[in-house]
Structures are given as structure tokens and as C-alpha cells.
N, C-alpha and C positions, 0 to 999 in steps of 0.2 A: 504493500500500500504506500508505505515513504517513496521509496521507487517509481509510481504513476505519478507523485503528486512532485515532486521533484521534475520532473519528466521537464512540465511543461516550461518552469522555470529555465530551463538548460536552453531550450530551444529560445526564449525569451531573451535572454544576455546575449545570445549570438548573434539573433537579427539586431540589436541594439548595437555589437562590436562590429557587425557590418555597416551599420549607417554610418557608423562614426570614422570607419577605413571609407567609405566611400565622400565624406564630408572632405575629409584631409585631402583627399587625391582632388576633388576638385578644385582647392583652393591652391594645388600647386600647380594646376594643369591650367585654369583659367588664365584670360590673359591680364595682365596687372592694369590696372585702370589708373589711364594719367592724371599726373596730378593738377589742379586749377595753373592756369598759364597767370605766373604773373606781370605786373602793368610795369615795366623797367622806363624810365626815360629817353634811351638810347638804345636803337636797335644794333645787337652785333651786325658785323662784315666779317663773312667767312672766306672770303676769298679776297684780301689784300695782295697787293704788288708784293714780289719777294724780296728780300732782303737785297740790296748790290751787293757786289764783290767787294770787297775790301779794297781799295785804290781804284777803283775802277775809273777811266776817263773813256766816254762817248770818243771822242777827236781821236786820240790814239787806237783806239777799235777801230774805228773807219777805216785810218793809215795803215794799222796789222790788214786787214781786211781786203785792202787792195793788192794786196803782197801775197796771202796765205786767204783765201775768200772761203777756204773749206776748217778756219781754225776752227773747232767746236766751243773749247771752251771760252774764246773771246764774243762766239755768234747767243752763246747762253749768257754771258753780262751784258750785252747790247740786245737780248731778250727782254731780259728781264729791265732795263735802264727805260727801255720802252713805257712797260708798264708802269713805272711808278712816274712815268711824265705822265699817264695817264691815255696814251698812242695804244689804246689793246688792238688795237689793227693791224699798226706796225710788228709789236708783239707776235701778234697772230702769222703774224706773215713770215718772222725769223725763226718761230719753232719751228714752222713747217718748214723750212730750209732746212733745220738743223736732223730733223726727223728721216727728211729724205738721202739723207748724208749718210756711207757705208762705215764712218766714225761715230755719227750721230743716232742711228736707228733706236739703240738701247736706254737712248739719255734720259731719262728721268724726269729732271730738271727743263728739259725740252717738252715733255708730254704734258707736263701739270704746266707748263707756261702757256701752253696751247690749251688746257682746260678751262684755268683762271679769267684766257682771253673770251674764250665764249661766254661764260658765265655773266662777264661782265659786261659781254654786246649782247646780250640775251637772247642767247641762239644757243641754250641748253640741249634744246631736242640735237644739235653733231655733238657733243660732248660724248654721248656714250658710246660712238663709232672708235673715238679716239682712246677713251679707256680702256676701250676691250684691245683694241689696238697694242695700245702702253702693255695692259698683264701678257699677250703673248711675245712682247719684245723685251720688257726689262724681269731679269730674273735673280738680282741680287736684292738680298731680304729687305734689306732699309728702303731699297727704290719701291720694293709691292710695297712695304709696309704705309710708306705716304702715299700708294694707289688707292690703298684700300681705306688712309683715313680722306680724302678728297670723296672716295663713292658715299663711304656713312656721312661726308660733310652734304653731300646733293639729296641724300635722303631726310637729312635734317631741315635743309632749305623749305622740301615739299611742306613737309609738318609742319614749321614754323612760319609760312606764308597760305598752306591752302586747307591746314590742321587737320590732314590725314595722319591717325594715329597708330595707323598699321605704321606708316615710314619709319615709327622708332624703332621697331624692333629689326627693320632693316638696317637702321643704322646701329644700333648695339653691335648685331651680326659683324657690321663692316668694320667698326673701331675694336673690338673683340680679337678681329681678327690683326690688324695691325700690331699690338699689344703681343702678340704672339710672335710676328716677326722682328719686331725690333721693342725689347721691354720699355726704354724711355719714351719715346714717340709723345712727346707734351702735348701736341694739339689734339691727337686721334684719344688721351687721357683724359683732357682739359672738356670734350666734347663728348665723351663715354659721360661724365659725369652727368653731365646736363641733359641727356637720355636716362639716368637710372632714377635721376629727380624726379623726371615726369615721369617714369614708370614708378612710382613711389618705395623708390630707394635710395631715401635724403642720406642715411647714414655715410652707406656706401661711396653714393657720390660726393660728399664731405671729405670726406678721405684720399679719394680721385683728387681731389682739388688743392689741398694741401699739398700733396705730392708732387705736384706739381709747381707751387707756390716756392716751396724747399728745396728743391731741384736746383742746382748748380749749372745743369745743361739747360733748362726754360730760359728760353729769349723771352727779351722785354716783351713782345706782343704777345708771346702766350702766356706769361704772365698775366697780362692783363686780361685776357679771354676767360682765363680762371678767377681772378676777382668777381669777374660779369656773374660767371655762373654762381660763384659764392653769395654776390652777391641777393642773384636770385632766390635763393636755399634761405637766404633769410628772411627775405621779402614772406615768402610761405611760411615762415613762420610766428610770423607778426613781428615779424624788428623790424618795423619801416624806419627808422632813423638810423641803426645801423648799415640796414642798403643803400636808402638814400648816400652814404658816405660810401662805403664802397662800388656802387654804380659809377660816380664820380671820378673816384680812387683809377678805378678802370679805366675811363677815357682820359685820364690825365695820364695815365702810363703811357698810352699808344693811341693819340687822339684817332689816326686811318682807319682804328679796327672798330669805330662806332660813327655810326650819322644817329641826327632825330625822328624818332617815329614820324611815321606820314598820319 
């Protein structure tokens, strides 16, 4: 008689230990729900002019150039010299020199000069001819690994101008994956964080962002891309006065990498 009356109980606990294994599994399987976008004063630029050459002069390029028309690396500082006058056309026009060059095919630095330039003539839609391009031609780690934070940076753009929130987890994927080929990589760090935010993993990406902060290898402007985000992570949390100062903070670092919301 204890044995029937027990019975039922038994079977009772077990469908209760499966609801509760079936609770768990969805709560790991669902997809994480972004977090409220917050109001910043200053929109990031993810695609700033790169850095010049150290000495670099336009005049003496030219002069090399008339002499040696095929030097690569003088045709990537008069790439890049382009775009920070502002010339993305010009720009655009020297990667592709440089790309079709039997020196030049692999160059890296050539490929994302010619991304940066679309992006900024807003002719996104050839970009992605040219990235897939870029991964079957450069195949040393650091070169994918800045392919692959540039593709999670174009993912990021989608979401943060037309707020498709699938795009984050493409871009996690894509900075995820650069992290793996090259472990410093500040921007593809700097920009993972600000993805695990809106997928609501403040902690995480707080951590992302220090690391980056601390970093002896972060250049000035990813530094300041990482305050931005920091500064975000605060905003959500209600320190409007401490963002408001790091927001700031940010564009005082590296005024190129912010204009003002429209």
C-alpha cells in the first residue's frame, strides 16, 4: 500500500525536474534581448581615415612614384594620405592600383582602404565583393583578423542605423572571430563590447572595455571608441552625469571618430 501511494508522488517530482531542465535550456537557447539603445550626444565613426605613416610626405610619394610607380608601400601612405584629406575617390582609386599589383594582391592595408573608401561614398552594396575578395587573398592572421573586425564593424552599422537586431549576433560572430586570430585587436575588443551590452552582457562588456582602456598597444582613437562605449554602459545604468563626462572624454580624445546626431 506505501508503494501505490508513493507511486504517484515519484512520477510527480519528475515531471516537475523536467519542466525545470526544460525552463533552463530555454533560457540558454533563446536569443538574448537587446538592451534599451541609449540617447549619447555624439554618434560614433567607424570607419575613420587611417592612421599616416610616420614621416610620411605626399611631394616625395609623387617623386618615388614617378621612378618606382609599382612601390606598394609608398602607393598605401598616398592611400591612405588621400583619405584623411578627405579625397575617398582618390583613395579608392590607389587601393585598386595597389590590389591589382603582383606585390600588392595580399595587402591588407590596400583592401580595408578600399572598404573604408566605399563606406564613406556610400556604395556599401561593392564592399562585400571586395571583402570576400580581401579573405581569399590575405592569409596572415592579423590581416583576417582586421577583415573580420571591419565585416562585424558593417554589421554593427546595419543595427545601429536601421536597428536590425539579428546584425549583433553577426557581428559578435565576426569580432569573436578576430579575437581569435590576433588576441589584442582593440577595435574588433572595443566593439565586441558594445555588442555584448546590447545583448545584455554589461559585465562582460565592462571588462572588454577596460582592456582595452589598459592596453599599452590601444591607439589614441581606440581608446576613445572604448570610453564611447563605456560611456554608454553607464548611461544604462543611470549615471547620466558620469556619461555625460565620458561621452565628452571620448570626443576630446579623437574628435574624427564622433560627428553630432542628425
Amino acid at each position: 500500500m506505501r508503494d501505490e501511494i508513493r507511486q504517484p508522488n515519484k512520477i510527480v517530482w519528475l515531471i516537475v525536474g523536467l519542466i525545470a531542465v526544460l525552463i533552463a535550456l530555454s533560457a540558454v537557447l533563446a536569443p538574448s534581448t537587446p538592451t534599451k539603445e541609449p540617447d549619447p550626444p555624439f554618434a560614433v565613426v567607424l570607419f575613420v581615415p587611417p592612421l599616416l605613416p610616420e614621416g610620411f610626405d605626399a611631394e616625395k610619394a609623387h617623386e618615388l612614384l614617378r621612378k618606382q610607380p609599382n612601390d606598394v608601400e609608398t602607393l598605401v601612405g598616398l592611400q591612405s594620405y588621400y583619405a584623411n584629406k578627405g579625397d575617398w575617390s582618390k583613395a579608392l582609386e590607389v587601393g585598386e592600383q595597389i590590389v591589382m599589383l603582383p606585390e600588392g594582391g595580399d595587402n591588407v592595408y590596400a583592401y580595408l582602404g578600399i572598404i573604408y573608401a566605399l563606406v564613406n561614398l556610400d556604395r556599401t552594396d561593392e564592399v562585400w565583393n571586395w571583402l570576400h575578395s580581401a579573405f581569399l587573398r590575405v592569409h596572415d592572421g592579423m590581416g583576417r583578423a582586421q577583415l573580420h573586425r571591419v565585416h562585424g564593424d558593417l554589421h554593427l552599422i546595419d543595427y545601429l542605423t536601421k536597428g536590425n537586431a539579428y546584425k549583433l549576433q553577426d557581428a559578435k560572430r565576426e569580432y569573436e572571430s578576430a579575437l581569435k586570430l590576433w588576441r589584442e585587436a582593440p577595435l574588433a575588443r572595443a566593439n565586441l563590447a558594445c555588442v555584448l551590452f546590447r545583448l545584455g552582457e554589461g559585465e562582460k562588456a565592462r571588462q572588454l572595455v577596460n582592456e582595452v582602456l589598459e592596453s599599452k598597444e590601444s591607439t589614441t582613437r581606440e581608446k576613445a571608441v572604448a570610453t564611447y562605449w563605456l560611456a554608454q554602459i553607464e548611461e544604462s545604468r543611470g549615471n547620466k552625469e558620469v556619461a555625460r563626462q565620458l561621452y565628452h572624454k571620448a570626443k576630446s580624445m579623437h574628435p574624427p571618430s564622433f560627428v553630432l546626431r542628425k
